[in-house]
Backbone bond lengths (Angstrom), bond angles and torsions (degrees), N, CA, C in turn:
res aa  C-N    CA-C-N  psi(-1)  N-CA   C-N-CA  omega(-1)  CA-C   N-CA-C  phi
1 X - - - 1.443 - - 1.524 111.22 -
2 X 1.250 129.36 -49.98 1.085 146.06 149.99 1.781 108.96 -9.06
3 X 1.620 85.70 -83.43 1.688 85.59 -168.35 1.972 117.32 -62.10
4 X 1.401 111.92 -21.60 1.070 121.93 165.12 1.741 122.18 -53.87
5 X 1.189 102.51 -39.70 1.392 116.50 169.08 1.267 133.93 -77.10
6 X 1.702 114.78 -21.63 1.183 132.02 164.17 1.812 101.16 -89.35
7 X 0.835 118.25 -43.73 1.941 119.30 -170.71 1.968 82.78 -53.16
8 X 1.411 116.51 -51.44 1.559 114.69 -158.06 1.384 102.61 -41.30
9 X 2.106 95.60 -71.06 1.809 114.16 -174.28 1.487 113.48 -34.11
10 X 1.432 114.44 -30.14 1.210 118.79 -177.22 1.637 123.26 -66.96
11 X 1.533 87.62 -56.06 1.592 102.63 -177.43 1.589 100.03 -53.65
12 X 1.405 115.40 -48.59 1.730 114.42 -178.00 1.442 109.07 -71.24
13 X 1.075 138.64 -5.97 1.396 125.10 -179.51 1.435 102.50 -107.10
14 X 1.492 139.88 -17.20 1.261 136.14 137.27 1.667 143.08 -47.76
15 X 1.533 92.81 -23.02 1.684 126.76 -173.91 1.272 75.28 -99.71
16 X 1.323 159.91 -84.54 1.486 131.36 -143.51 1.694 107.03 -89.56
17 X 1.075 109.26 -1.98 1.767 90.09 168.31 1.926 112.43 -100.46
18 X 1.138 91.37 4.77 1.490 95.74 176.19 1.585 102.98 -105.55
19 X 0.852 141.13 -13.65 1.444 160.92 158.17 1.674 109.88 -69.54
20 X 1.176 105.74 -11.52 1.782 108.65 -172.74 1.214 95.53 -122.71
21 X 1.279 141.83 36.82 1.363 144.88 -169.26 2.129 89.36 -99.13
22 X 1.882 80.78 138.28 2.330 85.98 -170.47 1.845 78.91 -75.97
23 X 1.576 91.14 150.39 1.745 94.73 152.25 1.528 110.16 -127.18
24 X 1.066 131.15 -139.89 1.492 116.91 -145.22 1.823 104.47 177.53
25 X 0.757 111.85 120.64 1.556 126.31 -174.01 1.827 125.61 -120.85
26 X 1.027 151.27 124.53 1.409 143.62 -170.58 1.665 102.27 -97.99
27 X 1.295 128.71 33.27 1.075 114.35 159.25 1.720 118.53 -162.14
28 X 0.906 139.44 -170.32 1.386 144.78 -165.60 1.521 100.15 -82.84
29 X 1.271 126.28 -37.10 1.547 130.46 -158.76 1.665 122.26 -40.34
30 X 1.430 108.18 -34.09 1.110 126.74 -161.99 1.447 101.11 -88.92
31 X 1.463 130.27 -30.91 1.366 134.66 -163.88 1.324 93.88 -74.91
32 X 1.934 117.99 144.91 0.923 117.35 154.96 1.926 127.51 -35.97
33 X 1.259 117.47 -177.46 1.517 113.62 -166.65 1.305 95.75 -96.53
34 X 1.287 127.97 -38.21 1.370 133.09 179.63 1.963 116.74 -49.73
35 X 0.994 107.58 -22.28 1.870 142.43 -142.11 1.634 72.28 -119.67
36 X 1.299 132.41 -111.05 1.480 130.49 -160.11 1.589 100.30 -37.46
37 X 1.240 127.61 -36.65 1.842 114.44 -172.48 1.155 97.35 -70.72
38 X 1.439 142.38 -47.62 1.437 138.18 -143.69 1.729 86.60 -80.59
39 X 0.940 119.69 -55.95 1.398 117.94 -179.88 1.509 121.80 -49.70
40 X 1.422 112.63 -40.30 1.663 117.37 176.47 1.291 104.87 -75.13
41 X 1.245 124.83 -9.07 1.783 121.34 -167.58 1.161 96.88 -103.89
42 X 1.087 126.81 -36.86 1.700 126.26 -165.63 1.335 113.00 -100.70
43 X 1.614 138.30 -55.81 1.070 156.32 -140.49 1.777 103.80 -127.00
44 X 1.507 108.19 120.09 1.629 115.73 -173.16 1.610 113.07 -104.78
45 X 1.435 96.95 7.51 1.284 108.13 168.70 1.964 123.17 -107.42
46 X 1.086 104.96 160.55 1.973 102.56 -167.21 1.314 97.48 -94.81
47 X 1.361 86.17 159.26 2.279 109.12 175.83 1.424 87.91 -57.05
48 X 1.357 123.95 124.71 1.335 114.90 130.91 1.616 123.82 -87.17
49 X 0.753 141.81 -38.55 1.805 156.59 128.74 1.352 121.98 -87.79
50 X 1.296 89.23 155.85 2.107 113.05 166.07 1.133 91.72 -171.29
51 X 1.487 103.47 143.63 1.313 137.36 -155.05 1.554 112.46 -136.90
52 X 1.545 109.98 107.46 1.702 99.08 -157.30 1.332 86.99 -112.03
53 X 1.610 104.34 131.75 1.510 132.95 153.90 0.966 128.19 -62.37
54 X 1.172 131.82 101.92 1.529 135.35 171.52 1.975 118.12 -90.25
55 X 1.375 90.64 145.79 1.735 85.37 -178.12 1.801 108.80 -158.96
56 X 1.184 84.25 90.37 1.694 98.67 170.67 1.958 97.78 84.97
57 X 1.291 85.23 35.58 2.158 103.26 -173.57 1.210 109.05 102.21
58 X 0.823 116.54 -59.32 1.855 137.71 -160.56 1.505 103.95 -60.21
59 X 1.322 107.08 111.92 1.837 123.48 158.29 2.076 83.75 -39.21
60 X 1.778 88.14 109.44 2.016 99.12 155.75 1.365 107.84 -96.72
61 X 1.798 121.74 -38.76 1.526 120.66 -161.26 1.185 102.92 -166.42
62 X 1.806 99.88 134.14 1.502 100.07 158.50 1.304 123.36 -94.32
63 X 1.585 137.94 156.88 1.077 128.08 -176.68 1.550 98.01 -135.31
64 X 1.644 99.50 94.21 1.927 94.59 170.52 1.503 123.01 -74.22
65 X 1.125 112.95 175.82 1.597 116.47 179.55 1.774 95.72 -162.30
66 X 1.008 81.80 126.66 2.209 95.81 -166.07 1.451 109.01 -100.30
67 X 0.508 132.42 140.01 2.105 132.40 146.96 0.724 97.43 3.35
68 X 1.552 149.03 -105.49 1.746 164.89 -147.62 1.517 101.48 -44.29
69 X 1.212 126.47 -41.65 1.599 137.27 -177.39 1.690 94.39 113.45
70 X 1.468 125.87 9.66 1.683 122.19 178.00 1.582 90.84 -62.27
71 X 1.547 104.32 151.84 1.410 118.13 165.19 1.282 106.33 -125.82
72 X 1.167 102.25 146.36 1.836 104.03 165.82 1.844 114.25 -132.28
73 X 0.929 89.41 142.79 1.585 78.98 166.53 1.871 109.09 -133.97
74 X 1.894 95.12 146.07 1.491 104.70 -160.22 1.399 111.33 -124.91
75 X 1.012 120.27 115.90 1.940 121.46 -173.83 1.677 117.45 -49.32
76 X 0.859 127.77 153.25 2.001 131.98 -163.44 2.163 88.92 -44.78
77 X 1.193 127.49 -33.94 1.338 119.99 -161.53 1.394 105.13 -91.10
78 X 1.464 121.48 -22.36 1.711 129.72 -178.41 1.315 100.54 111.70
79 X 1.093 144.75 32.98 1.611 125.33 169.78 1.566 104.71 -106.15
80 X 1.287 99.32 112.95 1.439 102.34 170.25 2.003 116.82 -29.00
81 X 1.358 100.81 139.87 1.410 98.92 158.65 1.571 131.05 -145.55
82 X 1.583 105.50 9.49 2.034 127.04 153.86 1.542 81.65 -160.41
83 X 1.838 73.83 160.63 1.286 109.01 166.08 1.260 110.28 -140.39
84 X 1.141 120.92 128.44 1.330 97.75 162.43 1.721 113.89 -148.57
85 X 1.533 107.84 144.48 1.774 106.70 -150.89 2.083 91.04 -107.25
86 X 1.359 87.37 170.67 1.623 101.11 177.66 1.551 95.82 -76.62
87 X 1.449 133.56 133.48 1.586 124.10 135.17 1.506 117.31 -35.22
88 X 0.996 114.52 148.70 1.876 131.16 -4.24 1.783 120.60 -77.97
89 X 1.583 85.79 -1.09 1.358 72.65 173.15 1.435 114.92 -86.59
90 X 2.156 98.86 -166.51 1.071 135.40 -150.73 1.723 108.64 -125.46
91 X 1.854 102.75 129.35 1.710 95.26 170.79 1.723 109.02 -71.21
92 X 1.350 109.70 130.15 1.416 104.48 -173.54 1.218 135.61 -50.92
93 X 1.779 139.50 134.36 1.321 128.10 -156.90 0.977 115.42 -80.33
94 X 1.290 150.67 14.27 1.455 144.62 122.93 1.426 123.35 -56.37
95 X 0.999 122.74 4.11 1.474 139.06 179.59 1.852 124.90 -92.80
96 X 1.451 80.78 -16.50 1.499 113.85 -161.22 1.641 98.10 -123.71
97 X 1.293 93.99 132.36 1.732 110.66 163.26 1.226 111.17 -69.53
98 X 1.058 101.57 141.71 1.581 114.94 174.50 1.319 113.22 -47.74
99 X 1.339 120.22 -80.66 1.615 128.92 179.97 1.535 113.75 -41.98
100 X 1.563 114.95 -13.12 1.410 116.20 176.15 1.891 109.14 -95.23
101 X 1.203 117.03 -30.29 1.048 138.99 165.88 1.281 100.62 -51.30
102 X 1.287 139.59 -80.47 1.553 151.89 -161.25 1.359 94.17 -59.53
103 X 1.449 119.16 -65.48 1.557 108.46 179.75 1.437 122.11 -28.53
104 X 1.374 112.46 -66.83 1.649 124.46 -176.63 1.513 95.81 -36.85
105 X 1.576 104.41 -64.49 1.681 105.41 -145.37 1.715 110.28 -64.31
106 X 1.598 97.51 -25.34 1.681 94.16 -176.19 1.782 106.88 -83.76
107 X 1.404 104.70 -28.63 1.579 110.38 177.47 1.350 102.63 -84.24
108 X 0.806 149.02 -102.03 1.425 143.16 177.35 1.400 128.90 -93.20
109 X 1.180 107.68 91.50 1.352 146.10 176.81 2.072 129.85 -27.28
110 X 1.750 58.99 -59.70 1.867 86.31 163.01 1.619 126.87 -71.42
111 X 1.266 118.81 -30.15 1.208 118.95 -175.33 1.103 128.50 -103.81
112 X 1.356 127.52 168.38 0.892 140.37 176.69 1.766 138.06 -115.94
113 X 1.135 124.49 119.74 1.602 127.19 179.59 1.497 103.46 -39.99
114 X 1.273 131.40 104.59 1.728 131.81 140.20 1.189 128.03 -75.90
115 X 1.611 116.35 -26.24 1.408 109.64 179.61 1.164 106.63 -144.70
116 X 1.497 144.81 122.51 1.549 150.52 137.23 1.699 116.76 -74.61
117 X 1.210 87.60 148.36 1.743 91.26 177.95 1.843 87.86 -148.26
118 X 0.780 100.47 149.22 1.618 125.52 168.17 1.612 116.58 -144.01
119 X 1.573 100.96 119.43 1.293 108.31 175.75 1.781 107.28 -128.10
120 X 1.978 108.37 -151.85 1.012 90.99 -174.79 1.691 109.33 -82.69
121 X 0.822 131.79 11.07 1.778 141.76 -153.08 1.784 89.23 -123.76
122 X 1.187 148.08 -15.01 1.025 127.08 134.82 1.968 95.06 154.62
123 X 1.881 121.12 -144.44 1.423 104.84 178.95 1.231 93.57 -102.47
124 X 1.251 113.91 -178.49 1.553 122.20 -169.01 2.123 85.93 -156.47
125 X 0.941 89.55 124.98 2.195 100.72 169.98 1.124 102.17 -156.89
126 X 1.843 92.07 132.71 1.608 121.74 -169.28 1.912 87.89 -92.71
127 X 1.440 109.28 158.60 1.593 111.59 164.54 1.066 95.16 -118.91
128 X 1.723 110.24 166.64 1.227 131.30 143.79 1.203 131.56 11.29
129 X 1.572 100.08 -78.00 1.240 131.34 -168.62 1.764 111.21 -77.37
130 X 1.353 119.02 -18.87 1.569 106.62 174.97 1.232 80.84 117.62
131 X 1.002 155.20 20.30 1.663 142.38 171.51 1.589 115.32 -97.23
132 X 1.308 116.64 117.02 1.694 94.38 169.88 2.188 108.57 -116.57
133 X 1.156 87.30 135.78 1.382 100.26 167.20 1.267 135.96 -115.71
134 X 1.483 122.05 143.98 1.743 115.67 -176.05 1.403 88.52 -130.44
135 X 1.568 89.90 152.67 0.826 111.06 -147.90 1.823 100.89 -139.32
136 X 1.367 130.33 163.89 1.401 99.84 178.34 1.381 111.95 -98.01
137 X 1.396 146.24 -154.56 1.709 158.33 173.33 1.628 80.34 -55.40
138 X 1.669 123.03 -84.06 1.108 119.14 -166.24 0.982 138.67 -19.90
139 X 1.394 98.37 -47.98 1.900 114.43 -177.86 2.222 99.56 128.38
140 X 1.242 102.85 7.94 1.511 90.11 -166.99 1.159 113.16 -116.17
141 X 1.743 104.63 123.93 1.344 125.91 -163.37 1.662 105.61 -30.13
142 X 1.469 116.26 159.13 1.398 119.23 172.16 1.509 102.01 -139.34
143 X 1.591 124.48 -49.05 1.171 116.41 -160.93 1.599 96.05 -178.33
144 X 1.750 107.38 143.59 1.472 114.82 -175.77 1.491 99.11 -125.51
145 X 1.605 102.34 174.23 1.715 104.54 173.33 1.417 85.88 178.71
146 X 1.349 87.47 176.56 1.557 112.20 -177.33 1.536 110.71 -116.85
């Protein structure tokens, strides 16, 4: 009885990791609507990929990849949660809190945001220059490094 019961757990824990397999799409269609706007508002370049995460069935993450080589990645509902663009460019400043915005420009002047991430522990943006800072939800500085 035993081994019958273990052969089962088995068979089902093989059946859901084969069921969690990412698939992969060449266009926006599939992304939530929230996920295609943020992209048409911000970004003047097209999906070349997205890459949907599955986890225990369930869409966990999308992971776009655009023309330019920008990536974004978007939670199962569409809210962005990184971005991050090719140099020389810039993640777009609507993308960015204000108070995180002002920080950069009065602290480092020269650079520029390539990558934001926002999680539950707060934003986090890499510069230009090799600097990364977090920052909290608000927008208020916490801590920098290189």
């Amino acid at each position: 009885m035993k081994k019958f019961i273990m052969s089962l757990a088995l068979i089902a824990g093989i059946s859901l990791g084969a069921s969690a397999r990412d698939e992969y799409a060449k266009d926006s269609s599939v992304l939530p609507e929230v996920a295609r706007t943020t992209i048409s508002d911000n970004f003047d370049s097209q999906v070349s990929k997205v890459k949907i995460e599955r986890t225990l069935g369930r869409v966990s993450e999308y992971e776009v990849t655009l023309a330019d080589g920008t990536e974004i990645s978007f939670d199962r509902n569409g809210n962005w949660s990184n971005v991050e663009v090719e140099r020389p460019d810039a993640v777009p400043s609507n993308m960015v809190l204000a108070p995180i915005s002002d920080y950069v420009a009065k602290n480092y002047p020269n650079a520029k945001i390539v990558s934001i991430e926002r999680d539950r522990r707060g934003i986090e943006v890499e510069l230009s220059n090799g600097i990364e800072a977090q920052f909290t939800h608000t927008g208020k500085f916490f801590r920098a490094s290189r």
